[in-house]
C-alpha positions as CSV (number, residue, x, y, z in Angstrom):
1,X,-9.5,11.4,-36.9
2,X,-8.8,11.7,-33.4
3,X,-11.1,11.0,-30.1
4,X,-12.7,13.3,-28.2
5,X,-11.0,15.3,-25.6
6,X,-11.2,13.6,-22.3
7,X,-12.0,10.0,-23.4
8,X,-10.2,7.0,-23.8
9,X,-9.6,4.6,-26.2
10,X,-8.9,0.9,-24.5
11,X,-5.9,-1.3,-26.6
12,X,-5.5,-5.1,-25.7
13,X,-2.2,-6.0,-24.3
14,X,0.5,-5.6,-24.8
15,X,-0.5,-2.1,-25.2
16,X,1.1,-0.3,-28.1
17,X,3.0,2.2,-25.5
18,X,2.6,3.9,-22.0
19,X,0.4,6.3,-22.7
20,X,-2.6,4.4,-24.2
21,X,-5.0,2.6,-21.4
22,X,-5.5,-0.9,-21.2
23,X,-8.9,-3.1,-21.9
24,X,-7.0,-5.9,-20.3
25,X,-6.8,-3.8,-16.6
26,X,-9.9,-2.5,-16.7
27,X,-11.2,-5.8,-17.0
28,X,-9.2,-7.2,-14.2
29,X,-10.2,-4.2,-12.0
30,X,-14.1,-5.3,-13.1
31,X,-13.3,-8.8,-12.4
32,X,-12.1,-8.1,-8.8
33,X,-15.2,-5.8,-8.0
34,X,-17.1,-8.0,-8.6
35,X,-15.9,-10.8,-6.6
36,X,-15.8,-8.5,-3.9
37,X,-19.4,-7.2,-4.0
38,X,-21.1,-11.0,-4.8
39,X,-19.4,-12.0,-1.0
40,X,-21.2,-9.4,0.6
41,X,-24.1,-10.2,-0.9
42,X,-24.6,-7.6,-3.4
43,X,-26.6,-8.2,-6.6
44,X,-25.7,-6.2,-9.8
45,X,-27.9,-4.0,-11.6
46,X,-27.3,-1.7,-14.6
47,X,-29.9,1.3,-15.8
48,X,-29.8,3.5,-19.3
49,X,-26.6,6.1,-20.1
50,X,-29.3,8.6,-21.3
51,X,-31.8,9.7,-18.7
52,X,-34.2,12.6,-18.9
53,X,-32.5,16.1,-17.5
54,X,-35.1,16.3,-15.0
55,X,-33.4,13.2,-13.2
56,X,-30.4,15.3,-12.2
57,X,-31.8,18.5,-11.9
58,X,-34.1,17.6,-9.5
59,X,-31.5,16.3,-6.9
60,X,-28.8,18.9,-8.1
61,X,-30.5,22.1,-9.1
62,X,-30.3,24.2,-12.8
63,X,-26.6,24.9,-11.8
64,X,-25.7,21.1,-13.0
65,X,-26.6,21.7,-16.5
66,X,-23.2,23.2,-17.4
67,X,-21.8,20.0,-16.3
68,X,-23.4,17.6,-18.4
69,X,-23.7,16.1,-21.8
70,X,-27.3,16.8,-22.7
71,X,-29.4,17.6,-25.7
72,X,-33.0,17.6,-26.7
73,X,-33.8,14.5,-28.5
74,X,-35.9,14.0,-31.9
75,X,-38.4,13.3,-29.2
76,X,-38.2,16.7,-28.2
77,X,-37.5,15.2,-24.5
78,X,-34.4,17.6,-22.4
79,X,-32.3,14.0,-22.0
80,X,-28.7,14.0,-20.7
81,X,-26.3,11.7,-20.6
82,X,-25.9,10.1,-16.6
83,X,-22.8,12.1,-14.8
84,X,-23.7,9.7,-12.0
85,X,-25.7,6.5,-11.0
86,X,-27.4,7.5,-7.5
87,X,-30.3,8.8,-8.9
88,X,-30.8,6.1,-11.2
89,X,-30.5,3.8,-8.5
90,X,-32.9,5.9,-6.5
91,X,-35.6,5.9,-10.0
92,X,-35.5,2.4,-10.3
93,X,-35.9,1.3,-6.4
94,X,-38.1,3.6,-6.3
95,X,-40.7,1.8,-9.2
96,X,-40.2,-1.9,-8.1
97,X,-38.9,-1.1,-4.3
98,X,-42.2,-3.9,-3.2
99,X,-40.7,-6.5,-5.3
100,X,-37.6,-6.7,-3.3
101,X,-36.9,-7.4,0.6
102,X,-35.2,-5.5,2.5
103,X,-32.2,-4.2,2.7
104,X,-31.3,-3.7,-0.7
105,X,-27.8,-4.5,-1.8
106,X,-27.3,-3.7,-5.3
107,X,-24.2,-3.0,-6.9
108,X,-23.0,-1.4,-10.7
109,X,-20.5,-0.8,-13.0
110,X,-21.8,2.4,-15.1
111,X,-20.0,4.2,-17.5
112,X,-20.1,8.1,-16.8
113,X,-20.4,11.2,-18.2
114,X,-19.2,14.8,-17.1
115,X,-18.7,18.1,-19.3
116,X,-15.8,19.2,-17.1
117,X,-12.4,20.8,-16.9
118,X,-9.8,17.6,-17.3
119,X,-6.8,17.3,-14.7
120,X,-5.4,14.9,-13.1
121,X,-7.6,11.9,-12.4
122,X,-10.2,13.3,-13.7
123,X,-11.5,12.6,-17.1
124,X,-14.8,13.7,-19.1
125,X,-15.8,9.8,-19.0
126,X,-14.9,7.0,-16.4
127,X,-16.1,3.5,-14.8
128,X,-16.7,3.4,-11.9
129,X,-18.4,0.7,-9.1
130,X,-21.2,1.9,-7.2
131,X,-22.5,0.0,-4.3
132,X,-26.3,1.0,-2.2
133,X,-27.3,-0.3,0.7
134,X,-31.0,0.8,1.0
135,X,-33.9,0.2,3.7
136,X,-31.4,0.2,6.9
137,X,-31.0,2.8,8.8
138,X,-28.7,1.2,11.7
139,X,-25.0,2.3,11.4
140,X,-24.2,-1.4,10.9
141,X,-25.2,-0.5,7.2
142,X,-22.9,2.1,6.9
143,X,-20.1,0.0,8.4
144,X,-21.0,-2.8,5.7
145,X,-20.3,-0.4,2.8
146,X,-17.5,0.7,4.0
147,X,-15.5,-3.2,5.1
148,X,-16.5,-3.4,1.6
149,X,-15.2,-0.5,-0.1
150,X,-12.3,-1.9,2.1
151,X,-11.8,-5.3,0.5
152,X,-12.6,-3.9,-3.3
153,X,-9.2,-2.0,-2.0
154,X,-7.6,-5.0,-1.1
155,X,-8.5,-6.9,-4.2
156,X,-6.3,-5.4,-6.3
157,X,-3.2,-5.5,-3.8
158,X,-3.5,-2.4,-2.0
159,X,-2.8,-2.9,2.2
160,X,-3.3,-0.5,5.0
161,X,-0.2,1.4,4.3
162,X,-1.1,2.8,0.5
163,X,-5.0,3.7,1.5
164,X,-6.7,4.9,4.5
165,X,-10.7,5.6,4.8
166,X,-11.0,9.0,6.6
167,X,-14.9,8.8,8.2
168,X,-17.0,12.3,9.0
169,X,-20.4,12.7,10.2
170,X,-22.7,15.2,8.1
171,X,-25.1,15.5,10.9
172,X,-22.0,16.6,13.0
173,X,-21.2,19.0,10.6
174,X,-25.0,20.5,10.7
175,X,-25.2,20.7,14.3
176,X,-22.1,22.7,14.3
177,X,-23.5,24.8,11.4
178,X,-27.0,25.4,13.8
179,X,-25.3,26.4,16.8
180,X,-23.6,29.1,15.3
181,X,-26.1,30.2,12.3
182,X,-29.8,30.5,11.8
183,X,-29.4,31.3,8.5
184,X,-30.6,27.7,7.0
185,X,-30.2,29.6,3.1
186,X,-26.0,29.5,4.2
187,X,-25.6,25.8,5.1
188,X,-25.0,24.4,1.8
189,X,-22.6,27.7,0.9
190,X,-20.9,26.5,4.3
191,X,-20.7,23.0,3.5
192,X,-19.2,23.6,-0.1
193,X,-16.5,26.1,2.1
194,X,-15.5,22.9,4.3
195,X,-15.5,20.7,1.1
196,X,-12.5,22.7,0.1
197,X,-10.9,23.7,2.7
198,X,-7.7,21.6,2.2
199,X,-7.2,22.3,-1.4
200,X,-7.9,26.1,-0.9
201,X,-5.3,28.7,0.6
202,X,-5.9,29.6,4.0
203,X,-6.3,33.5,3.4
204,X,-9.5,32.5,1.1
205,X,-11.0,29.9,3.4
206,X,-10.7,32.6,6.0
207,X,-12.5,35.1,3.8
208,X,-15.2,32.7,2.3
209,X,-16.1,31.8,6.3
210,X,-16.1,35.4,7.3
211,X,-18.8,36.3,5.0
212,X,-21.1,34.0,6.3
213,X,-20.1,34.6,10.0
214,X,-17.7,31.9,10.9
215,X,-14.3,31.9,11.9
216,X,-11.4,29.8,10.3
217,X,-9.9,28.9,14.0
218,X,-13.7,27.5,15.1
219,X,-13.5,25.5,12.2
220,X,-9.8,24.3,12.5
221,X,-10.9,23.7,16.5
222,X,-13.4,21.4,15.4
223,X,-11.7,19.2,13.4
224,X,-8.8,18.4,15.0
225,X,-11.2,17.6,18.4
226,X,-12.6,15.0,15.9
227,X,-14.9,13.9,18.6
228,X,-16.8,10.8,16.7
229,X,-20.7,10.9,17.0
230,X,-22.5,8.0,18.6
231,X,-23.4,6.8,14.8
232,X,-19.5,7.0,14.0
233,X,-18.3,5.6,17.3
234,X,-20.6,2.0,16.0
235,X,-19.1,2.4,13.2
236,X,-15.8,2.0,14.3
237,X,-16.3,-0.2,17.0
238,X,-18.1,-2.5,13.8
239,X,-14.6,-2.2,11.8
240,X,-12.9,-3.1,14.6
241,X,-14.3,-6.5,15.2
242,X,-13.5,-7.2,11.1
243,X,-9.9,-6.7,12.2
244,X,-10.5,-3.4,9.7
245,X,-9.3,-0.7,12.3
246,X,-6.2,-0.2,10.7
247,X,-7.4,1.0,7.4
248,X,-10.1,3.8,8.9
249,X,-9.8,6.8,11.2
250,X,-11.9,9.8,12.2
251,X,-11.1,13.3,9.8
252,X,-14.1,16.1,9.9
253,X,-12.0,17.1,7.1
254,X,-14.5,15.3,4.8
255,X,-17.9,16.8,4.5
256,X,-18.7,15.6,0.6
257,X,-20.0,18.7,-1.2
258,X,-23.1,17.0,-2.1
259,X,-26.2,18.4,-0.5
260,X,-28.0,15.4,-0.1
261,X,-25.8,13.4,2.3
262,X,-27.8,12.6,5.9
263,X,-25.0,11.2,7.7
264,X,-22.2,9.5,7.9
265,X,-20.0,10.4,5.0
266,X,-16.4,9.2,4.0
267,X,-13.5,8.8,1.8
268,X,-10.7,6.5,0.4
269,X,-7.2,8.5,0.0
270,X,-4.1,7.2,-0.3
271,X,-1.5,7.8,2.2
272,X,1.0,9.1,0.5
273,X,-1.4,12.0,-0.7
274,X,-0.2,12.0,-4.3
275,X,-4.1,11.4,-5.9
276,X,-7.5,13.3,-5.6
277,X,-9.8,10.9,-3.3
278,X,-10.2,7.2,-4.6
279,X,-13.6,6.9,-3.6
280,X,-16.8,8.9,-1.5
281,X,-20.1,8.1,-0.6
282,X,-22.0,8.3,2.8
283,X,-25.7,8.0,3.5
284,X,-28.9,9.5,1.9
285,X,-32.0,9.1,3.9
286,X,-33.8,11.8,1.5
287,X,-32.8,11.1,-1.8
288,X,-35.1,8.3,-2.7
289,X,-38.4,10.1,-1.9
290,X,-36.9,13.3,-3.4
291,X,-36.6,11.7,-7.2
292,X,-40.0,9.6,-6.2
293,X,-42.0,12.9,-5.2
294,X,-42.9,11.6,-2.0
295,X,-44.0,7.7,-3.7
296,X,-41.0,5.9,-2.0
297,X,-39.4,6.9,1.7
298,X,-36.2,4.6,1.6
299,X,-32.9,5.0,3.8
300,X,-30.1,4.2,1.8
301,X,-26.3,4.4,2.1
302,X,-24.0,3.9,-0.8
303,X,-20.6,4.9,-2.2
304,X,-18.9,5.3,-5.8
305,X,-15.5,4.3,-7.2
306,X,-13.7,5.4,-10.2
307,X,-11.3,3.8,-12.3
308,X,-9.1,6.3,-13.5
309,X,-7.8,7.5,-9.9
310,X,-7.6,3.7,-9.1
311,X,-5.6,2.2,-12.0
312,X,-3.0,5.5,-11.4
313,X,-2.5,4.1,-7.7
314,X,-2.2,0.7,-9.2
315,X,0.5,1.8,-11.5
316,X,2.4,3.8,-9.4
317,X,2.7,1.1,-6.6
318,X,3.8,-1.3,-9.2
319,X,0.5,-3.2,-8.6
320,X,-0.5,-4.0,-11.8
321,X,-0.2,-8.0,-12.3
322,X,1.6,-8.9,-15.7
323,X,-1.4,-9.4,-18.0
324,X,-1.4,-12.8,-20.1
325,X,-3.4,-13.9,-23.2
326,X,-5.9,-16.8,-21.9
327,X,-5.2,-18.5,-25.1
328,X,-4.8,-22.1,-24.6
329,X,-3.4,-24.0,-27.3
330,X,-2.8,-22.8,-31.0
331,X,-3.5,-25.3,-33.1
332,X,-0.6,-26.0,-36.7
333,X,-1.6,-27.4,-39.5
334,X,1.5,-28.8,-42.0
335,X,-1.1,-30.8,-43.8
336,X,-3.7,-29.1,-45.3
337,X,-6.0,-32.0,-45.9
338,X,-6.5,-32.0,-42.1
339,X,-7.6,-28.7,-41.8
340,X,-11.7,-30.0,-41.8
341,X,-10.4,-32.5,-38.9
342,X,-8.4,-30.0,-37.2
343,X,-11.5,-27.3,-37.3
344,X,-13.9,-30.5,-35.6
345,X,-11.2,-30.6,-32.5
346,X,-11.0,-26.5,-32.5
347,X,-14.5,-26.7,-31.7
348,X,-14.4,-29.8,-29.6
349,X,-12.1,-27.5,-27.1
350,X,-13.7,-24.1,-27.5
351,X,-16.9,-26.0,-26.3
352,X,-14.9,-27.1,-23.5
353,X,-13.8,-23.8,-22.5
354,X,-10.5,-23.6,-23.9
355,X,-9.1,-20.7,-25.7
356,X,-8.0,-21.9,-29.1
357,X,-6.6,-20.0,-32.2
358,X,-5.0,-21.3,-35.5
359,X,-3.7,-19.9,-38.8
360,X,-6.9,-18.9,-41.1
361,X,-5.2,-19.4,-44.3
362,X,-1.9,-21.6,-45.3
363,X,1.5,-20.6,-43.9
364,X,4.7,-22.2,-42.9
365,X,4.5,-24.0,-40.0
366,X,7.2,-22.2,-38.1
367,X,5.3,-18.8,-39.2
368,X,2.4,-20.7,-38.0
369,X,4.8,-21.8,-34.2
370,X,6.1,-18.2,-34.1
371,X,2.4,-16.5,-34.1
372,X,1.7,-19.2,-31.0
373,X,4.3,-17.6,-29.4
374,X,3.1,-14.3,-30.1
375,X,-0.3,-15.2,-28.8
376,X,1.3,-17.1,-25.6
377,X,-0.3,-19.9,-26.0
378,X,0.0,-23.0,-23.3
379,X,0.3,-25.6,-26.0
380,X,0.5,-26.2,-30.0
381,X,-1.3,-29.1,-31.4
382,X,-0.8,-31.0,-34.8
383,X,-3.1,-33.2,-36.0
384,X,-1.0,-35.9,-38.0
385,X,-2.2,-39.8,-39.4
386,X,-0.2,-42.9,-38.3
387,X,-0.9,-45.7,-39.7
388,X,-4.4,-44.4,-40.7
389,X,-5.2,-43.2,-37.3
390,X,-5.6,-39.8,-36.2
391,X,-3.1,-38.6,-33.9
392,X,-2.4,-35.3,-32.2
393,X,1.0,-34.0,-31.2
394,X,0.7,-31.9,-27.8
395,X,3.7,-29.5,-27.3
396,X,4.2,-27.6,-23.9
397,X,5.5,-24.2,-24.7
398,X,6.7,-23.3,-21.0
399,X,8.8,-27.0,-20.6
400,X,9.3,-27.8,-24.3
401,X,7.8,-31.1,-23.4
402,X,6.3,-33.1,-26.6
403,X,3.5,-36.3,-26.7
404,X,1.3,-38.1,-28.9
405,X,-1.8,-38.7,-27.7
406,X,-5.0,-40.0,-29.3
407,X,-6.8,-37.3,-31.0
408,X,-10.2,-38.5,-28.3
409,X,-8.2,-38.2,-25.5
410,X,-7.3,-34.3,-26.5
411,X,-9.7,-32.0,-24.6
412,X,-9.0,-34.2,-21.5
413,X,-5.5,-33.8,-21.8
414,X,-5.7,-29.6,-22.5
415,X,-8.4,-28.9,-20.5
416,X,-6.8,-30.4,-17.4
C-alpha cells in the first residue's frame, strides 16, 4: 500500500536513498527556528489541524473550498482540515487577546493542508514556521519580522548571496489602483493580475490589465520607479542599523495575492531564481476583527515559511550538515550474568542524558561491536569483575583509545 499523492513519508538517517525525505533535517530545520524565534522573543503556540470551514471561508470566500481537505463530520459540523495558520492565530488572540500584553509575539510550527495541483515545491502537505507580531502598528514591527525571517535564513547557512527579501507596499499598490480606477469591485482582480505578473507571458498580462482599464507600460513604470513609501523607507532605514541592508531591497513586483494584506508586504527568493518564493507575509490590520466579528480590533503583522522550498535550497547549495546518530555509548555484554548490572548503569546514563543502546538478546560480541558502529556510537562499554569488583571498560570509537574505570565513576566519565 502506497501513500497518498502529495505527502511524504519521513525515514531516519541514513535515509534509504535520494528520493525519500529525511525526519533527521526536518528536525534540524525545527531545531534552528526555534532558536531563532526564542531570541527575538517569540513564544510558541500550536492550535487544532481540523477547524470549522467557516474559519477559512470567512477570510477567503466560497472559492477556497476547492482547495481544501474538508468533510462534514459525525457531528454534522462543515470542518476542514487548516491550509494555513493566520486565521487560527487570529481565532485564538482573538478569545484570550486580554490575557496577554502587548505586542504579541507568538510563533508556530503547524502542519498544513492544501487540495492542490503538486509541482515543484509545492506539495498537498508541508511544515512550515509562522511568526505574528500583533498589537503594533509602527513599521518597527514590520521590520522585526522581517530581521527575523532574516536570521531563520541564516540559521541554516544561507548568506546574503543565495536569498534576498524583495519588500512592497500594498497601500502603495492601492493608491495606484485609486488613482486610476473607481471601480473598488476590480481591485482584488487587479491585485491577483500583479501577483502574476512575472510568471505570466506578457501578451496575457497585457490583455488581463486591458479589461479592467490599465495599461501593461503604467504598470511596468511603476515598478521599476520603486519609489519606497514613508512606512518602507523606516523599514529600511531599521534593517540598516542591524547591519541587514544587504539581504533586502525594494521590488513592487510583490503584491501577495491575498486580499487581506494592509501594508507592507514581502518575500524571501533566492538569488539565483531557481525556486518558487521561500517565504511571504506582510501586515493585516483587518484580519483579526474580521474572524472576531467585530469582538477584537488588533494590528498584526506576520509571515509563513515552508519546509519543502527551504530543504530544496538547502540541498542544492550543499547546505545540509552531515546528520549523526546522538547515540552515546553502546553498551556489550560478553558475560551474560552481568546483563541485570549492565541494565542498572543503562539507566544510570539515560537518566543522565546520554543516549545509550545495547544488544536485547545474546550475540557475539563483535556482532554486538559492529552494530555500535552501525549506530555511531561515541563509546562501547563492558562491564567485567576483577577481583570481585565491578569494573567497566570505556572504549573511544573515534581514537581507539581503551580504560578501566570504576563502574561509579562511569556517567562522569561519558557524560563529560
Amino acid at each position: 500500500m502506497e501513500r497518498l499523492p502529495g505527502f511524504r513519508d519521513f525515514y531516519p538517517e541514513p535515509l534509504p536513498n535520494q528520493d525519500v525525505w529525511s525526519a533527521d533535517v526536518r528536525q534540524y530545520i525545527f531545531d534552528r527556528w526555534r532558536v531563532a524565534a526564542r531570541n527575538y522573543g517569540f513564544c510558541e503556540y500550536d492550535g487544532p489541524p481540523l477547524e470549522p470551514l467557516e474559519l477559512y471561508t470567512v477570510k477567503s470566500g466560497e472559492e477556497i473550498v476547492g482547495q481544501l481537505y474538508n468533510f462534514t463530520d459525525k457531528g454534522e459540523r462543515a470542518v476542514a482540515l487548516r491550509p494555513e495558520m493566520t486565521p487560527t492565530l487570529a481565532r485564538m488572540v482573538g478569545a484570550h487577546e486580554r490575557n496577554y500584553k502587548k505586542p504579541i509575539k507568538w510563533f508556530a510550527l503547524p502542519q498544513l493542508f492544501r487540495y492542490e495541483r503538486q509541482q515543484k515545491g509545492r506539495l498537498r502537505e508541508h511544515f512550515q514556521f509562522n511568526a505574528d507580531l500583533l498589537g503594533e502598528t509602527s513599521p518597527a514591527a514590520d521590520a522585526e519580522l522581517i530581521a527575523l525571517l532574516i536570521d531563520l535564513l541564516r540559521a541554516v547557512g544561507l548568506k546574503s548571496d543565495d536569498f534576498v527579501i524583495r519588500l512592497s507596499s500594498r497601500q502603495a499598490w492601492r493608491e495606484f489602483f485609486t488613482k486610476r480606477c473607481q471601480d473598488s469591485a476590480k481591485e482584488y482582480e487587479f491585485y491577483q493580475i500583479i501577483d502574476k505578473l512575472e510568471r505570466e507571458e506578457p501578451e496575457l498580462n497585457r490583455q488581463k490589465l486591458a479589461a479592467i482599464g490599465f495599461q501593461l507600460s503604467e504598470i511596468e513604470d511603476f515598478v521599476k520607479a520603486g519609489q519606497p513609501t514613508a512606512e518602507l523607507q523606516s523599514v529600511i532605514e531599521n534593517l540598516g542599523a542591524r547591519g541587514l541592508s544587504d539581504f533586502v531591497k525594494i521590488d513592487y513586483n510583490v503584491i501577495r495575492g491575498l486580499a487581506y494584506y494592509t501594508g507592507s508586504v514581502f518575500e524571501a527568493f533566492d538569488r539565483k531564481g531557481q525556486f518558487r518564493a521561500i517565504a511571504g507575509g506582510g501586515r493585516y490590520d483587518h484580519l483579526v476583527k474580521l474572524i472576531t466579528g467585530g469582538k477584537t480590533d488588533l494590528s498584526a503583522i506576520g509571515f509563513g515559511m515552508g519546509d519543502v522550498v527551504l530543504t530544496e535550497l538547502l540541498r542544492e547549495r550543499n547546505l545540509l550538515p552531515k546528520l549523526q546518530s546522538a547515540l552515546k555509548a553502546f553498551f556489550i555484554i560478553e558475560d551474560e550474568t552481568l546483563r541485570p548490572e549492565t541494565f542498572r548503569w543503562i539507566q544510570a546514563l539515560r537518566e543522565a542524558g546520554c543516549g545509550v543502546d545495547y544488544s536485547l538478546t545474546p550475540a557475539k560480541p563483535d556482532k554486538q561491536f559492529k552494530r555500535a558502529l552501525e549506530l555511531k556510537a561515541t563509546f562501547t562499554i563492558k562491564l567485567e569483575r576483577v577481583e570481585g569488583a565491578l569494573q567497566a571498560r570505556l572504549k573511544n570509537l573515534a581514537t581507539r583509545e581503551e580504560k578501566t574505570l570504576p563502574v561509579g565513576d562511569l556517567v562522569a566519565a561519558v557524560g563529560a
